[in-house]
C-alpha positions in Angstrom: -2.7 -80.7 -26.8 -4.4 -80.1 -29.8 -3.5 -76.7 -32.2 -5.6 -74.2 -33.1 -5.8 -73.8 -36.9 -4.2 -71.9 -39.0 -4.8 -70.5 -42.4 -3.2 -72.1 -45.3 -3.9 -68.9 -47.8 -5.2 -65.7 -47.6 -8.5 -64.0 -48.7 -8.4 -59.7 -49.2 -10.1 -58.5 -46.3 -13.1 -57.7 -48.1 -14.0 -60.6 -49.9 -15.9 -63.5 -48.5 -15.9 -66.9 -48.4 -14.1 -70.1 -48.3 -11.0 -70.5 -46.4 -8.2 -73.4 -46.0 -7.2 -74.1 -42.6 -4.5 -77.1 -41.4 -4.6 -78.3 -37.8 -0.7 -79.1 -37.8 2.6 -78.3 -39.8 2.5 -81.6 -41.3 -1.1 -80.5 -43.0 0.1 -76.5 -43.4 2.8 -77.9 -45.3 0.7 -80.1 -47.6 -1.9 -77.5 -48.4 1.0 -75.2 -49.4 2.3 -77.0 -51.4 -0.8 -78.1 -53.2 -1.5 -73.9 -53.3 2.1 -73.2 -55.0 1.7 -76.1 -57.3 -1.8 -75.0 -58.7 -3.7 -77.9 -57.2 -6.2 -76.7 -55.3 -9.2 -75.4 -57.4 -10.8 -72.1 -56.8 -13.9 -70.3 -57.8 -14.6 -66.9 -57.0 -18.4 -65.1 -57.9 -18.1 -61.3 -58.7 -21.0 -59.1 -59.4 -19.1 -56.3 -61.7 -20.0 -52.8 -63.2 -20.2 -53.4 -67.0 -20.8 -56.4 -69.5 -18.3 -58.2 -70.4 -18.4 -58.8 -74.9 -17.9 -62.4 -74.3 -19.2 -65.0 -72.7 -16.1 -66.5 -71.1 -12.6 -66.1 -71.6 -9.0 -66.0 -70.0 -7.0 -63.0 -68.8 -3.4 -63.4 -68.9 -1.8 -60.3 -67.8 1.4 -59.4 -65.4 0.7 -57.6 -61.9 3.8 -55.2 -60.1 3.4 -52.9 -57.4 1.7 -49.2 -58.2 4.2 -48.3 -56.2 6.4 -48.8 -53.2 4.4 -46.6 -51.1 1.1 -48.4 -51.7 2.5 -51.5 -50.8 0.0 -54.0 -51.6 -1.7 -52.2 -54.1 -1.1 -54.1 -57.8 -1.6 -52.7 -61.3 -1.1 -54.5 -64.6 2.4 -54.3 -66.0 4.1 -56.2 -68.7 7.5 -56.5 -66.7 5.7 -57.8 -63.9 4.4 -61.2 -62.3 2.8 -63.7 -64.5 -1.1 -63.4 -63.7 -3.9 -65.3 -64.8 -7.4 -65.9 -64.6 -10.2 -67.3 -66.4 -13.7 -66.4 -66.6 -17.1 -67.3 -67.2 -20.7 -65.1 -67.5 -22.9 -66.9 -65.3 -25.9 -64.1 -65.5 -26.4 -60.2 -66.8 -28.7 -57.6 -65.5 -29.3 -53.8 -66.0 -25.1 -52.4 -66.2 -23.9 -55.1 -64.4 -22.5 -59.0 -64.8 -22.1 -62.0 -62.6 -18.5 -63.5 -63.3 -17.2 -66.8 -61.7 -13.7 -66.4 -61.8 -11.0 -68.9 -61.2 -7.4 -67.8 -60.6 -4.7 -69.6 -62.0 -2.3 -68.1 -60.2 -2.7 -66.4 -56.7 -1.4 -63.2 -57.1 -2.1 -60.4 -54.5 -5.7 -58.4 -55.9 -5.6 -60.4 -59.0 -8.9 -60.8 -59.9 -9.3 -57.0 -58.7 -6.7 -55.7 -60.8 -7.6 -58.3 -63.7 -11.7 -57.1 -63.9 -10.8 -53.6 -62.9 -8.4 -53.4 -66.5 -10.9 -55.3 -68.5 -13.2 -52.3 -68.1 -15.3 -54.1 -65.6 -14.2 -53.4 -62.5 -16.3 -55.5 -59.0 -19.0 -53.6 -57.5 -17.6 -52.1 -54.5 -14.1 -52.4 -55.1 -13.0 -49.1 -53.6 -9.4 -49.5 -54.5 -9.9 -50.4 -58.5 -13.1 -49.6 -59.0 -15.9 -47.2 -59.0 -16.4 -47.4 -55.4 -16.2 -44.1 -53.3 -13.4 -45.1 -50.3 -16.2 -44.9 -48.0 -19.6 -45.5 -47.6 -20.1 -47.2 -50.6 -21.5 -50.9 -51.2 -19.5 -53.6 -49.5 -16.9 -55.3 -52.2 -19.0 -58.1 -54.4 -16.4 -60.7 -54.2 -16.7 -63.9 -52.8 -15.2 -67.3 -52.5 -17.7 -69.5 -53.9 -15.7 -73.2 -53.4 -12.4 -74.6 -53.1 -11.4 -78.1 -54.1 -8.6 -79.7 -52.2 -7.5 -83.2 -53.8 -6.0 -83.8 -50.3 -5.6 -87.3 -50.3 -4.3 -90.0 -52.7 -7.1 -92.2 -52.1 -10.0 -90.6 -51.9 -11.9 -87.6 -53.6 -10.9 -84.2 -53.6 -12.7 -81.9 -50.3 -15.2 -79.7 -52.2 -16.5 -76.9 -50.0 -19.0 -74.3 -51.2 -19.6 -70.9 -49.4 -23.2 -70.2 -49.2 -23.8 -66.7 -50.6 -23.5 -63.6 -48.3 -26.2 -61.3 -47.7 -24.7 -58.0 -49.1 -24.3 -59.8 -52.7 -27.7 -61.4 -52.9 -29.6 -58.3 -54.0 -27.0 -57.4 -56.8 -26.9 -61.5 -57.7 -30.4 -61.4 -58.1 -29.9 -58.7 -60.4 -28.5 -61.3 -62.4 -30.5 -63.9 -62.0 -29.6 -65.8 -59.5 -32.6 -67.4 -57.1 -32.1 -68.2 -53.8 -32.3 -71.9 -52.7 -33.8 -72.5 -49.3 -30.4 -74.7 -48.5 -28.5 -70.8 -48.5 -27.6 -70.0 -45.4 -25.7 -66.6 -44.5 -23.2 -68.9 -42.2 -21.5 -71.7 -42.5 -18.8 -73.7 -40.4 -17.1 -76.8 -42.1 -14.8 -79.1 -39.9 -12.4 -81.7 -40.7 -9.7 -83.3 -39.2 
């Protein structure tokens, strides 16, 4: 009797995107490992509050816990867990920047906590942002594609998440154009 899938990593529960499922422990196991080991390539698009000075660069900067309270909450902190993240300026508008970030390591909020120190913080981001805790704009975080070099012998899985509606206005902002082939939903199968 066939499994139902399960996910192989997590997303925050605002952001949108690409997930990794597996179909059986055999495959769960694979994709963890390829997760821990740094394998799996990821690309996240942020629209954020601010302009970055550079066009692209790396952020290598520990997260800890705020505090024991919170949880999950992070905050940067020398004595904490390695982090890091590079990113690249893919288009500017009027006070805000379209980032696509890629993770290095998967820390909990990372790219969060990472923009929010860098005095750019993601639009919506009612945690480390600018965001009021409610009724503000949805968080502007989304996972673009993920690359999964799943087999020896063939090439790598590429899937790319089509972009969702609450970011297109501020991405067009920026300059990005919609392409007819972007679609608010879509379902990718595999064995």
């Amino acid at each position: 009797m066939p499994r139902n899938p399960a996910l192989a990593h997590r997303l925050d529960k605002d952001t949108s995107g690409c997930l990794v499922l597996g179909r059986h422990r055999k495959a769960l196991a694979l994709l963890g490992r390829l997760f821990k080991q740094g394998k799996i390539g990821k690309t996240y698009w942020a629209v954020v509050e601010g302009n970055p000075d550079a066009e692209e660069g790396r952020i290598d900067m520990p997260l800890g816990k705020l505090d024991e309270s919170r949880g999950w909450w992070m905050k940067p902190d020398p004595h904490g867990t390695p982090a890091s993240t590079t990113w690249k300026v893919i288009g500017r508008g009027r006070g805000l920047t379209w980032l696509a970030l890629e993770p290095l390591t998967g820390r909990t909020h990372q790219l969060r906590v990472h923009c929010a120190a860098m005095g750019w913080p993601i639009l919506g981001d009612n945690i480390y942002g600018r965001a009021p805790r409610t009724g503000g704009p949805i968080l502007h975080l989304h996972s673009r594609e993920i690359v999964v070099p799943i087999s020896k012998n063939k090439a790598p899985v590429k899937v790319t998440a089509p972009v969702p509606l609450h970011m297109r206005e501020a991405l067009a902002k920026c300059g990005w154009k919609e392409s007819g082939g972007e679609q608010p939903t879509t379902v990718v199968t595999g064995n």
